[in-house]
KEKOL-884029 format. One line per 2 residues: their letters; for each residue x, y, z of N, C-alpha, C. Coordinates in Angstrom, 2 decimals. Layout:
% residues N
a) X Y Z X Y Z X Y Z ~ ...
***
This chain:
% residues 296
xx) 113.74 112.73 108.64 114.31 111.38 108.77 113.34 110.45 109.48 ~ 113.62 109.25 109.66 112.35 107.93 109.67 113.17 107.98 111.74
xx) 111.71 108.18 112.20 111.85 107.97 113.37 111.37 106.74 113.92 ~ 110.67 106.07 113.44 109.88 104.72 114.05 111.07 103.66 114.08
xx) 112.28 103.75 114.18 113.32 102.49 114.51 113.68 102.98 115.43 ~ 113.33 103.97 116.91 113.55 104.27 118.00 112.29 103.47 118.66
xx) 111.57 103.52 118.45 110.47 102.20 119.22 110.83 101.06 119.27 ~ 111.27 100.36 118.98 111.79 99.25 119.18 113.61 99.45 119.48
xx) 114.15 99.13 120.65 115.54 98.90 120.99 116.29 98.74 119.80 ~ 117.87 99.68 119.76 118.65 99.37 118.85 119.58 98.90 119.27
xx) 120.76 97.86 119.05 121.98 97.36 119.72 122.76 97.86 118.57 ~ 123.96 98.82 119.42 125.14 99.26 118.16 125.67 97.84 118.40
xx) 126.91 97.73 117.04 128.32 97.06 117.47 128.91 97.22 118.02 ~ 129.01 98.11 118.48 129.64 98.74 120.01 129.21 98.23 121.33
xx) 128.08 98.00 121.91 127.48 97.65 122.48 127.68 95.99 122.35 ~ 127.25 95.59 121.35 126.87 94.03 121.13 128.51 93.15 121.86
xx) 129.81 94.36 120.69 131.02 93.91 120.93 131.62 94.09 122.04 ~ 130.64 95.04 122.62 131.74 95.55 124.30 132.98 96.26 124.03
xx) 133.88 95.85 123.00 135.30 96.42 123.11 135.72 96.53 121.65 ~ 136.81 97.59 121.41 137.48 97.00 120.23 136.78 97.62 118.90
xx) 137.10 97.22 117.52 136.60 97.71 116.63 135.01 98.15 116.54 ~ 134.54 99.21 115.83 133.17 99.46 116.18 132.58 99.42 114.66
xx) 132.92 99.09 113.85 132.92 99.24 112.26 132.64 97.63 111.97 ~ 133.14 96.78 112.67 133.87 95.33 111.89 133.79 94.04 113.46
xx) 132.98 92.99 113.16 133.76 91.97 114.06 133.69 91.27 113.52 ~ 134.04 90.12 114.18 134.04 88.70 114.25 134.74 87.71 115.01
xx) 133.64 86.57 115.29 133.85 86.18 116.62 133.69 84.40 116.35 ~ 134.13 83.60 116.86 133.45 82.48 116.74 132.55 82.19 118.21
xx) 131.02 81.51 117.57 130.43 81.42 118.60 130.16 79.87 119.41 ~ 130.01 80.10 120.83 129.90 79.03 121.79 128.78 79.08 122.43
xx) 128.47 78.20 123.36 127.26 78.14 124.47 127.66 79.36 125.36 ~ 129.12 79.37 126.06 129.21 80.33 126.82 129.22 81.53 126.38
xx) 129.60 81.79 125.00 129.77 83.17 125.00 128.43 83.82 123.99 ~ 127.72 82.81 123.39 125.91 83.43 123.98 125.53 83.70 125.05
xx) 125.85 83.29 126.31 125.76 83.83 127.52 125.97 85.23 128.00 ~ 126.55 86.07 127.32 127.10 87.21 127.45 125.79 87.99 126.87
xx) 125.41 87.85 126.27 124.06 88.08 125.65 122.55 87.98 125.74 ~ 122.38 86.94 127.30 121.15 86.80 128.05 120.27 87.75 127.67
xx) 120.99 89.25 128.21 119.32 90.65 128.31 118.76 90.82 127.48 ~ 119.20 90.71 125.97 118.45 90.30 124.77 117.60 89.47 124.19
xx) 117.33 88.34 125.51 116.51 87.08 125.49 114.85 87.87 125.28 ~ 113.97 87.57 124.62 112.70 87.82 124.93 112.53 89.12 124.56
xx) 113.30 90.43 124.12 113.10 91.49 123.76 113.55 91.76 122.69 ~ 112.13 92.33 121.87 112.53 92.60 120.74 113.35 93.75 120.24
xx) 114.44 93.75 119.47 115.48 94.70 119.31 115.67 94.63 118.05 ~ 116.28 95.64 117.32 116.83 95.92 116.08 118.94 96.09 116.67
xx) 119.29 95.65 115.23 120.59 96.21 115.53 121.20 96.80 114.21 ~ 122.08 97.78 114.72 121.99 98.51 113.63 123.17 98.12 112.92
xx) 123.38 96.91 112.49 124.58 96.74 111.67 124.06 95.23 110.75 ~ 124.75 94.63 110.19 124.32 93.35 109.38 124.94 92.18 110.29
xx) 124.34 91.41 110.20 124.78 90.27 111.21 124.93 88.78 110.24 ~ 126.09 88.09 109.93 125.89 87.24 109.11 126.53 85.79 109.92
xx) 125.84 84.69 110.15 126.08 83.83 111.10 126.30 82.60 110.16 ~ 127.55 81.71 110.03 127.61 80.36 109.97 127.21 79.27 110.89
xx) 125.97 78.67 110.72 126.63 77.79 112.12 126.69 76.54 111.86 ~ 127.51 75.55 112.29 127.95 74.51 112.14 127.68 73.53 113.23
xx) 127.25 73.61 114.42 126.08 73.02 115.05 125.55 73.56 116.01 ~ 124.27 72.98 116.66 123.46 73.57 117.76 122.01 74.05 117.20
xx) 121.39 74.32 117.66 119.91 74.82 117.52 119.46 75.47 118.92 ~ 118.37 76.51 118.08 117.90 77.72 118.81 116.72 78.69 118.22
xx) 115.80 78.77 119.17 114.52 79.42 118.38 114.79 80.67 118.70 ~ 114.50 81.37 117.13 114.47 82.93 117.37 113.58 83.54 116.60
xx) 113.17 84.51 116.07 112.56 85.25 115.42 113.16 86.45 114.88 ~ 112.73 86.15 113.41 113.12 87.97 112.37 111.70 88.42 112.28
xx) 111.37 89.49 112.15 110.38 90.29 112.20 109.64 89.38 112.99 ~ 108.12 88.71 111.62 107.27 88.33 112.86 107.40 86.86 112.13
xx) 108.56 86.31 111.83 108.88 84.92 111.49 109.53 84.16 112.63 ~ 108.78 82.89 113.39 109.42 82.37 114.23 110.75 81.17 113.26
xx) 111.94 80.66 113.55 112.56 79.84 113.29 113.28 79.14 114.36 ~ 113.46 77.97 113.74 114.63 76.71 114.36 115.86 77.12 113.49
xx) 117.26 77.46 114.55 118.36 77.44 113.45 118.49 76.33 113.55 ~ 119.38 75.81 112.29 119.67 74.23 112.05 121.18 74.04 112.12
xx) 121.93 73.40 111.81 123.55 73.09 111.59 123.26 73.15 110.11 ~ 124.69 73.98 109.52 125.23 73.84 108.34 124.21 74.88 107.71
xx) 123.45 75.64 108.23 122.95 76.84 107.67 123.41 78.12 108.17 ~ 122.98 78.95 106.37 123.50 80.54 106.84 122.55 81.49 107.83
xx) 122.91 81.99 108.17 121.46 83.06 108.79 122.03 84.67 108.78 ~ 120.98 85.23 108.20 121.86 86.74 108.14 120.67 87.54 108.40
xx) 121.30 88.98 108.91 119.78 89.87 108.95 120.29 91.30 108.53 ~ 119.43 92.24 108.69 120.16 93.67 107.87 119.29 94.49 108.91
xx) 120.07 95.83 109.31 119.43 96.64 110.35 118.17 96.74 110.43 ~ 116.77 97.09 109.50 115.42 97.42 110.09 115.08 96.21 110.32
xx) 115.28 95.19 110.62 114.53 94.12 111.00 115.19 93.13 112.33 ~ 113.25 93.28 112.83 113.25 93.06 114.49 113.85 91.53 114.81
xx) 114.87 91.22 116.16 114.69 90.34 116.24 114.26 89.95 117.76 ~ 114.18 88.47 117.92 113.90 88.46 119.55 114.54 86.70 119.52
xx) 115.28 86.82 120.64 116.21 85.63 121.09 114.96 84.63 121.69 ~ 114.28 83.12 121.91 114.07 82.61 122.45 114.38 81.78 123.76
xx) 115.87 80.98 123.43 116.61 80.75 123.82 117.91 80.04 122.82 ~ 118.77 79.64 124.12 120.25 79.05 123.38 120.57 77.68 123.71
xx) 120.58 76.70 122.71 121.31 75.64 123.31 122.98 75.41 122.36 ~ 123.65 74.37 123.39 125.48 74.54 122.94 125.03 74.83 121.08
xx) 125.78 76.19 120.75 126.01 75.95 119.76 127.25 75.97 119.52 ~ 127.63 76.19 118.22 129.43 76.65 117.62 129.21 77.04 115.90
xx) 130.26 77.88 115.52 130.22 78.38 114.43 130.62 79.84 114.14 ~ 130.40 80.76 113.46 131.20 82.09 112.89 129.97 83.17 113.10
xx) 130.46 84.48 113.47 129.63 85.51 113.46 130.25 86.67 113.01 ~ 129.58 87.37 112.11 130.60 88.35 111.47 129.57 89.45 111.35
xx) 129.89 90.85 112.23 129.39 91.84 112.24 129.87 92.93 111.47 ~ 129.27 93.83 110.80 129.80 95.16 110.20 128.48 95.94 109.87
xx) 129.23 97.44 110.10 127.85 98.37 110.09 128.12 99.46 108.25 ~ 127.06 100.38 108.45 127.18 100.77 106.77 128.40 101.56 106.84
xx) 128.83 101.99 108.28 130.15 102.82 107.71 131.43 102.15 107.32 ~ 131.34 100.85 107.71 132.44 99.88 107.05 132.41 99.41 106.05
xx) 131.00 99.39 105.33 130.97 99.19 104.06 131.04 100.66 102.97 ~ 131.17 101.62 103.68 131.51 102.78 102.95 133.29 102.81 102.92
xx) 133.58 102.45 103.14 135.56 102.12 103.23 135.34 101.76 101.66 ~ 134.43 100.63 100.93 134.77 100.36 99.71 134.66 101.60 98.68
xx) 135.37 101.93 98.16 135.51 102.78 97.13 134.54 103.00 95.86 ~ 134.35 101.60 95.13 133.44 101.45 94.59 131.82 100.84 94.81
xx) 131.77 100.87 95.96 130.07 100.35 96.76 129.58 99.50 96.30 ~ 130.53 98.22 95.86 130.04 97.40 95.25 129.09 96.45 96.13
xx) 129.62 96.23 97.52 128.86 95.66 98.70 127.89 95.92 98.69 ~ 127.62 97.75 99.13 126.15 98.02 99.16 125.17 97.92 97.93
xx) 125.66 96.68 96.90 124.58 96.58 95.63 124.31 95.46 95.60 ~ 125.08 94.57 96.38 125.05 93.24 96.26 123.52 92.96 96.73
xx) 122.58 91.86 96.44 121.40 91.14 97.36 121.05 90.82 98.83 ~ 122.43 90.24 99.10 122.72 89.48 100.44 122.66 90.95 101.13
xx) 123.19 92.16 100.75 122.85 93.59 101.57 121.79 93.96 101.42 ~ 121.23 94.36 100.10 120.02 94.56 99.69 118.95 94.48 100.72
xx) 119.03 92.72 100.84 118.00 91.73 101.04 116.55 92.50 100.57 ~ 116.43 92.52 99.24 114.85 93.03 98.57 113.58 91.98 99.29
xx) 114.26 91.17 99.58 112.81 89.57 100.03 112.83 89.71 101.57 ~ 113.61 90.55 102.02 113.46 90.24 104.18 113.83 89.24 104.27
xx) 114.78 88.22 103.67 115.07 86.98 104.17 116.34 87.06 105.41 ~ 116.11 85.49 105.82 117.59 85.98 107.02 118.03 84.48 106.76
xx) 117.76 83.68 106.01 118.21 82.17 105.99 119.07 81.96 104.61 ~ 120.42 80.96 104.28 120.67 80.23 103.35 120.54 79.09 103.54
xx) 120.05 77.75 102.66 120.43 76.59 102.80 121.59 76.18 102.05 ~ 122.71 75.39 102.59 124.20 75.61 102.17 124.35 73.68 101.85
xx) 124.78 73.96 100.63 125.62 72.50 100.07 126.70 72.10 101.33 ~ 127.35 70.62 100.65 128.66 70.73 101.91 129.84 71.34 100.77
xx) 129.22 72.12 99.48 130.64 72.29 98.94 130.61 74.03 99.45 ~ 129.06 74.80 99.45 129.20 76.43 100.18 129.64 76.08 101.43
xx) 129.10 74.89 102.29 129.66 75.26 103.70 131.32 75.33 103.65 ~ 132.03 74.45 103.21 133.52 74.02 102.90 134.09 75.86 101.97
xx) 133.21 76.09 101.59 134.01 77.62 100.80 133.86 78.36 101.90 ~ 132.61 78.82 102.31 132.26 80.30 103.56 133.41 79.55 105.21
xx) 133.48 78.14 105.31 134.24 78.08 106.72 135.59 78.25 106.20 ~ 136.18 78.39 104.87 137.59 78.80 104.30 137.42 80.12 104.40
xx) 136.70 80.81 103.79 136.77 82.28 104.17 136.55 83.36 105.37 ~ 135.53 82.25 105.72 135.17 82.85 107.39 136.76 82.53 108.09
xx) 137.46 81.79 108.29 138.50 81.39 108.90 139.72 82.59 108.49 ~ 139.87 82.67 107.35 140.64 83.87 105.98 140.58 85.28 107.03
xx) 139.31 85.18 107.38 139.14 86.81 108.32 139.04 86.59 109.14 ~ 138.71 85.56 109.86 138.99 85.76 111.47 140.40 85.38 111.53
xx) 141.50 85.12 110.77 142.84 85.11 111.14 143.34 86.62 110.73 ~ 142.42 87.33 109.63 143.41 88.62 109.46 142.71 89.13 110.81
xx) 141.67 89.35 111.22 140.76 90.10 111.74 141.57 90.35 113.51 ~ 142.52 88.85 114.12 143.41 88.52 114.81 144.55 89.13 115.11
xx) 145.07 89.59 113.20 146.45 90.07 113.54 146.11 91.85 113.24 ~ 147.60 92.76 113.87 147.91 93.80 113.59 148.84 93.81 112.10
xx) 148.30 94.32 110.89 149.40 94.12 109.94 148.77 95.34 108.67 ~ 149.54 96.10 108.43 149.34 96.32 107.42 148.40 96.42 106.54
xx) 147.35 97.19 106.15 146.32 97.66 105.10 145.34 96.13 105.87 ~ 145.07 96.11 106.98 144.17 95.48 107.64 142.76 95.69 107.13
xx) 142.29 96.47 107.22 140.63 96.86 106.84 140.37 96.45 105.27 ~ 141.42 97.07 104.38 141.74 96.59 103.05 141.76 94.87 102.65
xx) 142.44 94.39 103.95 142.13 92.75 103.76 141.03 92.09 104.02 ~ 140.57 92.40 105.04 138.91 92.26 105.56 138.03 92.83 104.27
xx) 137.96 94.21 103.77 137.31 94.03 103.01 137.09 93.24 101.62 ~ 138.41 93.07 101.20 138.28 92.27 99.98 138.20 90.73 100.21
xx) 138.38 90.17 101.45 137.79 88.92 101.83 135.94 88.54 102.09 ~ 135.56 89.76 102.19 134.32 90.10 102.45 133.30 90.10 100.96
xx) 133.86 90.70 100.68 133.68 91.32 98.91 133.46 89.72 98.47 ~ 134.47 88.16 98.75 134.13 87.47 98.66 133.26 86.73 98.76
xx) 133.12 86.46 100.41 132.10 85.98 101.01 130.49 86.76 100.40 ~ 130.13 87.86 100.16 129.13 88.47 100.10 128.78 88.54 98.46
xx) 129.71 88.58 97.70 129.41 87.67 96.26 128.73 86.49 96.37 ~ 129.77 85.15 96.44 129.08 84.02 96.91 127.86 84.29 97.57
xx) 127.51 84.73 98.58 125.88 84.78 99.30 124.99 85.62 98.78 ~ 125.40 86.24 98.04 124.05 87.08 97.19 124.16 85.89 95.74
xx) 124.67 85.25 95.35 124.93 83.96 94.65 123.83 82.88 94.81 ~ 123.77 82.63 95.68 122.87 81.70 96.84 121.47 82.67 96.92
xx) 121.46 83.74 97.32 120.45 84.73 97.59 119.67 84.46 96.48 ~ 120.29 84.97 95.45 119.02 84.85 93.88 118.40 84.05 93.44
xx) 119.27 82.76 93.72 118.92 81.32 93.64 117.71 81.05 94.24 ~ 118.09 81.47 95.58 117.22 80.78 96.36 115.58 81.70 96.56
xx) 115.94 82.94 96.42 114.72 83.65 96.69 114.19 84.43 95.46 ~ 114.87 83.63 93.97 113.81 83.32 93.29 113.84 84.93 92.67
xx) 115.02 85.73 93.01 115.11 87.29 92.79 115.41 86.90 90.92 ~ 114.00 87.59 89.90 114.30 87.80 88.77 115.17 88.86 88.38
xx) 115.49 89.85 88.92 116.13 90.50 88.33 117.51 91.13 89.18 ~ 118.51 91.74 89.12 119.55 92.28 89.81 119.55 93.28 89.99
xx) 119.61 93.82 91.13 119.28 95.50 91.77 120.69 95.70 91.29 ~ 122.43 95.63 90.94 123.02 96.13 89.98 122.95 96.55 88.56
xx) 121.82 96.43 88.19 121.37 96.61 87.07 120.45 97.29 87.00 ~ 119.81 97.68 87.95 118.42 98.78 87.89 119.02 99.80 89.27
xx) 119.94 100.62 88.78 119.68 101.67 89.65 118.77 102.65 90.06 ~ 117.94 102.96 89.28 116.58 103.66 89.87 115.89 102.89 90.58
xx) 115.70 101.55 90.56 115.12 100.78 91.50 115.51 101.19 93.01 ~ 116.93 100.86 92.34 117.42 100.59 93.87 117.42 102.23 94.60
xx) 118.07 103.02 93.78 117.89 104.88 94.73 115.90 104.88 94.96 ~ 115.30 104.24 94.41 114.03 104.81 94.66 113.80 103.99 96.05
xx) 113.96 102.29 96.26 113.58 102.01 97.56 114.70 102.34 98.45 ~ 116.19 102.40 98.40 116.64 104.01 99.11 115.93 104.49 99.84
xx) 115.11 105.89 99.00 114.83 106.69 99.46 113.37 106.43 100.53 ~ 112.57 105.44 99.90 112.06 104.48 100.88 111.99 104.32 102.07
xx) 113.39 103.92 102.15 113.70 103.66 103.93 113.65 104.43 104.44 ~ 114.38 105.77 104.02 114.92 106.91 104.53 113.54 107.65 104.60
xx) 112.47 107.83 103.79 111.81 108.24 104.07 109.89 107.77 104.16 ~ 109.92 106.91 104.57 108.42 106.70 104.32 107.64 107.03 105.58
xx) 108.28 107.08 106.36 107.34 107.59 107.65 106.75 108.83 107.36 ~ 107.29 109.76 106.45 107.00 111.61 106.09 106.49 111.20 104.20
xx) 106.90 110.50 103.83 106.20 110.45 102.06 105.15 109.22 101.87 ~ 104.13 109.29 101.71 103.32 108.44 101.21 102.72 108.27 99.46
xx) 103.57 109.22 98.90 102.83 109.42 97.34 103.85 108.79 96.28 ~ 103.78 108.49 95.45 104.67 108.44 94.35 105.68 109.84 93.74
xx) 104.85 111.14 93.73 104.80 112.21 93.43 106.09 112.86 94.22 ~ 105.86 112.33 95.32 107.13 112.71 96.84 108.40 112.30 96.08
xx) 108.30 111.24 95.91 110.08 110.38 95.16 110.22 110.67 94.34 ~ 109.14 110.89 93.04 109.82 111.49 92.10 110.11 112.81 91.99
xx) 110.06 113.99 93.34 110.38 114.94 92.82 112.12 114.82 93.81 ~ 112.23 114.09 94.62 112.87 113.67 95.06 114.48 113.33 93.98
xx) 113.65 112.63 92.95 114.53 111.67 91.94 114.82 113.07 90.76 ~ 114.27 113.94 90.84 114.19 114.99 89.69 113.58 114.70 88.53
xx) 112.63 113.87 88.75 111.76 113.07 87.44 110.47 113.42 87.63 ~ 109.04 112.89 86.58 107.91 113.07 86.67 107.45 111.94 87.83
xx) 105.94 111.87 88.17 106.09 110.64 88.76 105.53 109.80 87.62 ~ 104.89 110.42 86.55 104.35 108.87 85.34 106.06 108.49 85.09
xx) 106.44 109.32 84.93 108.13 108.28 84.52 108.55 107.49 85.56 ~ 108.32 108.28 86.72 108.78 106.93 87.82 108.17 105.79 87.98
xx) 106.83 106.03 87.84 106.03 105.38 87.76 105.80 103.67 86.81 ~ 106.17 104.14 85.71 106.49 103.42 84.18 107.96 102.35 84.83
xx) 108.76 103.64 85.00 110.22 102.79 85.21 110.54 101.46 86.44 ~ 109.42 102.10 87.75 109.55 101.20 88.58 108.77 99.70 88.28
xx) 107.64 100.26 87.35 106.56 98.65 87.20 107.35 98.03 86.11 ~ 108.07 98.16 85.13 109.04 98.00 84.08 110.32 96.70 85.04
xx) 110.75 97.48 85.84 112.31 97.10 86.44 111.87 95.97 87.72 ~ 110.62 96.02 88.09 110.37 95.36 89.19 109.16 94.81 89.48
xx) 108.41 94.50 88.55 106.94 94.41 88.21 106.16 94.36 89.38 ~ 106.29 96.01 89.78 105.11 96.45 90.72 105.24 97.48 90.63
xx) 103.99 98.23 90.79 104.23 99.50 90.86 105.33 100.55 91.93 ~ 104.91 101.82 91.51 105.66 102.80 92.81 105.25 102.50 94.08
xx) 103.66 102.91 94.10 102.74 103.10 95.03 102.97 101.74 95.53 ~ 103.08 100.40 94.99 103.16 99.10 95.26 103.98 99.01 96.27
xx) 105.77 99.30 96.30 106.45 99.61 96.91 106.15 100.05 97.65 ~ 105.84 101.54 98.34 105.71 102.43 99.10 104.73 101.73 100.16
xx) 103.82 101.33 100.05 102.40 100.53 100.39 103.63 99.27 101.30 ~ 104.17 98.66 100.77 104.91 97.19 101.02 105.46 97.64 102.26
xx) 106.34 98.78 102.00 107.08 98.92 103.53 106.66 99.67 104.02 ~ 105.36 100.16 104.54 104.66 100.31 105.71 103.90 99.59 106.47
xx) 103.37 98.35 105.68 102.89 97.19 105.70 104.03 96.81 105.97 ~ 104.66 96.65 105.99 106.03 96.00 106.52 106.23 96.38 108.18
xx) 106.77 97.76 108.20 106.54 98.10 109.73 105.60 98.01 110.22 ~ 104.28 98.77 109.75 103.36 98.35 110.92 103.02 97.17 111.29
xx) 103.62 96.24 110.46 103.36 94.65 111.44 104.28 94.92 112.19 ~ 105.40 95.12 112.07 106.88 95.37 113.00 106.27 96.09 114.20
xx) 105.43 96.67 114.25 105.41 97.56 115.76 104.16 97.31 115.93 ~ 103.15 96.77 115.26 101.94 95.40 116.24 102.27 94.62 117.08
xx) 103.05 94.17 116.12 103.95 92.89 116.77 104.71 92.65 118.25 ~ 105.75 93.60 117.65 106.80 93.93 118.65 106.88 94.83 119.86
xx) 106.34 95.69 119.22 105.77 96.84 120.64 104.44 96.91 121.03 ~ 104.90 97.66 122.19 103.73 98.33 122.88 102.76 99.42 122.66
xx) 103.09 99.85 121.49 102.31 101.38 121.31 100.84 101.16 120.58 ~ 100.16 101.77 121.07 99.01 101.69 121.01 98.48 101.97 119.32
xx) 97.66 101.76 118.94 97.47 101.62 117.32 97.11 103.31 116.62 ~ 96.68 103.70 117.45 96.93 105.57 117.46 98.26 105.72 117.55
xx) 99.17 105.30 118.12 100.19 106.03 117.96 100.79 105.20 117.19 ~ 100.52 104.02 116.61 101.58 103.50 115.55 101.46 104.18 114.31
xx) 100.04 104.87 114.13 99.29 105.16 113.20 100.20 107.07 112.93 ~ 99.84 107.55 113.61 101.19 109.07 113.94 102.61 108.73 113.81
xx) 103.13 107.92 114.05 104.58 106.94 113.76 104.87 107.49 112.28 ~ 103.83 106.71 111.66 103.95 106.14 109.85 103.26 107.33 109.66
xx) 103.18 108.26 110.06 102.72 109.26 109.20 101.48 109.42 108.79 ~ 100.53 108.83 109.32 99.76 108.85 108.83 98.51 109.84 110.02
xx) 97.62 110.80 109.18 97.11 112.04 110.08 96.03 111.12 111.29 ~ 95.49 109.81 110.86 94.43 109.66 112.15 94.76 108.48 111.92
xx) 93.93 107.71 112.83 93.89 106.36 112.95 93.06 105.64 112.22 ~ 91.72 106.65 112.09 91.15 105.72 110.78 91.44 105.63 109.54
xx) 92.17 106.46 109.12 92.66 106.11 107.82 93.72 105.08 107.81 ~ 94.56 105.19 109.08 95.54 104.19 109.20 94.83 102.60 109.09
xx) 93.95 102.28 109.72 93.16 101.22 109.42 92.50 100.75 108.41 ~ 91.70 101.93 107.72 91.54 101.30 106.26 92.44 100.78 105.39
xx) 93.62 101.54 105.32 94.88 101.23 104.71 95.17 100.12 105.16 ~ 95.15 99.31 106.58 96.07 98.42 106.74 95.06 97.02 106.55
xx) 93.71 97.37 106.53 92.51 96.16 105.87 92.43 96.48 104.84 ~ 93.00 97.45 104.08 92.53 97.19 102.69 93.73 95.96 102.12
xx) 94.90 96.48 102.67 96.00 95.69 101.78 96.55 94.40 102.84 ~ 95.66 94.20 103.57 96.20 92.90 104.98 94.96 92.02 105.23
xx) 93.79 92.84 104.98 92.12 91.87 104.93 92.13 91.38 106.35 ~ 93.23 92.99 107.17 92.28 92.62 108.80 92.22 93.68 108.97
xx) 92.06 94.14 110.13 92.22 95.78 111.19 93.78 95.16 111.81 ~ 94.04 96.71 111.94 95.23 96.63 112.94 95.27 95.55 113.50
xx) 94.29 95.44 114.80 93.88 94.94 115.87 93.92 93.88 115.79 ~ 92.92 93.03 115.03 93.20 91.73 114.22 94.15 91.10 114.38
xx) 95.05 92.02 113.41 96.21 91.39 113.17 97.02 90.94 114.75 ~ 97.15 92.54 115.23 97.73 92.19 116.66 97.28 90.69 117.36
xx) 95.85 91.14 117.76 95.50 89.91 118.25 96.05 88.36 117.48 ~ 95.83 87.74 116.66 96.46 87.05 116.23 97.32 86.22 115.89
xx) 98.53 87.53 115.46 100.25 87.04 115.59 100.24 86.65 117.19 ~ 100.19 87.86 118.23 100.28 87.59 119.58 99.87 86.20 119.52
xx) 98.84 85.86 119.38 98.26 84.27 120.25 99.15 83.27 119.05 ~ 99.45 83.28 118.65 100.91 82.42 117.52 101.99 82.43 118.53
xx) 102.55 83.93 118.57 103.56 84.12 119.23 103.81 83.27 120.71 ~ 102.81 83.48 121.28 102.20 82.58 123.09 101.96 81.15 122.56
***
């Protein structure tokens, strides 16, 4: 299993929520009750659930991976567990926050959630830009569940989810639109079980050969099927999200480039470096240096 999301801090929903459901929240948010949330200022953390935020006013600099942003009013902002964030600060905001982790999206029967985009997120995005006719739909539905979410009644989780099922249609709606996604990961399931297995495993597989024996296939067939369904290769993929983390833990942590390099699996450090100038056109180091002086 992928150990490198223990280097960087994880916040359960449990934790984040303090009390109460550990599967499901939602909260509307204020100046004060970002306050509750200070120790998270300045440290970079992962959390292990999806975080999907309306906000309707206020602004506040934060960062997803190694993207700094301004939130704005009347935008979406969402993020999905491997990706780092770090609080700057808070000024008054207000608006909706709606937490849930994968075991609440395993309640759906048919996993239609976990196929949607807006879960997916294939692009690392964490932003929507919203009409006033999406903002006027998501603050009807956001409202829809934070009133069931309120009461004790009857096939509760069942209502939350199929209000959800809503909301997360609509935003993978918006998602494709906006990030330009040609094709639908409901429609290419080998896509989607192959970067799956991805997550789950790239710190220990670096080959094409690994997944497809994984998949019970050749790897030229995997091979064929993935540049076909997603016009990039296997290896393309595989390559993407390690390059992916190891900016994540340049960036974000402290560990020294030998040991980011043993992290990802990889046997020394110089090979870890060729790899990361061949497909980044710096050194590790570089890079570190760099983002850091952005970051300051």
């Amino acid at each position: 299993m992928n150990q490198v999301k223990d280097t960087i801090p994880k916040v359960s929903l449990a934790q984040s929520k303090g009390k109460g459901n550990s599967l499901f929240a939602i909260r509307q948010v204020t100046e004060e009750a970002e306050r509750q949330y200070l120790s998270t200022f300045l440290t970079p953390h992962r959390k292990d659930y999806y975080l999907l935020v309306l906000l309707r006013k206020g602004a506040s600099r934060h960062w997803i991976d190694m993207v700094p942003y301004v939130v704005k009013p009347d935008t979406f902002y969402f993020t999905t567990p491997p990706q780092v964030h770090v609080k700057e600060n808070v000024h008054p905001m207000s608006g909706t926050i709606i937490c849930f982790t994968e075991e609440f999206l395993a309640l759906e029967e048919n996993h239609l959630l976990k196929q949607l985009p807006i879960i997916q997120n294939p692009h690392n995005g964490h932003k929507l830009e919203l009409t006033a006719e999406d903002v006027a739909f998501i603050d009807d539905i956001t409202t829809k569940i934070l009133t069931e979410y309120n009461q004790n009644r009857d096939w509760k989780n069942s209502m939350l989810l199929a209000y959800l099922r809503v909301l997360l249609i609509h935003l993978s709606r918006l998602y494709t639109g906006q990030y330009k996604s040609d094709e639908h990961l409901t429609d290419r399931p080998l896509l989607q079980r192959f970067q799956s297995l991805i997550e789950d495993n790239y710190t220990e597989l670096h080959d094409v050969a690994a997944y497809a024996n994984l998949l019970n296939i050749t790897a030229g067939h995997l091979s064929e099927a993935i540049k076909e369904q997603s016009g990039k290769t296997a290896i393309e993929h595989i390559h993407e999200r390690l390059v992916l983390e190891s900016k994540r833990l340049l960036f974000h942590s402290k560990k020294s480039i030998k040991e980011i390099a043993f992290q990802l699996g990889f046997e020394d450090a110089s090979y870890f470096n060729r790899f990361f100038k061949r497909l980044c056109l710096q050194t590790p180091l570089e890079y570190r240096t760099a983002t850091r002086e952005m970051y300051h």
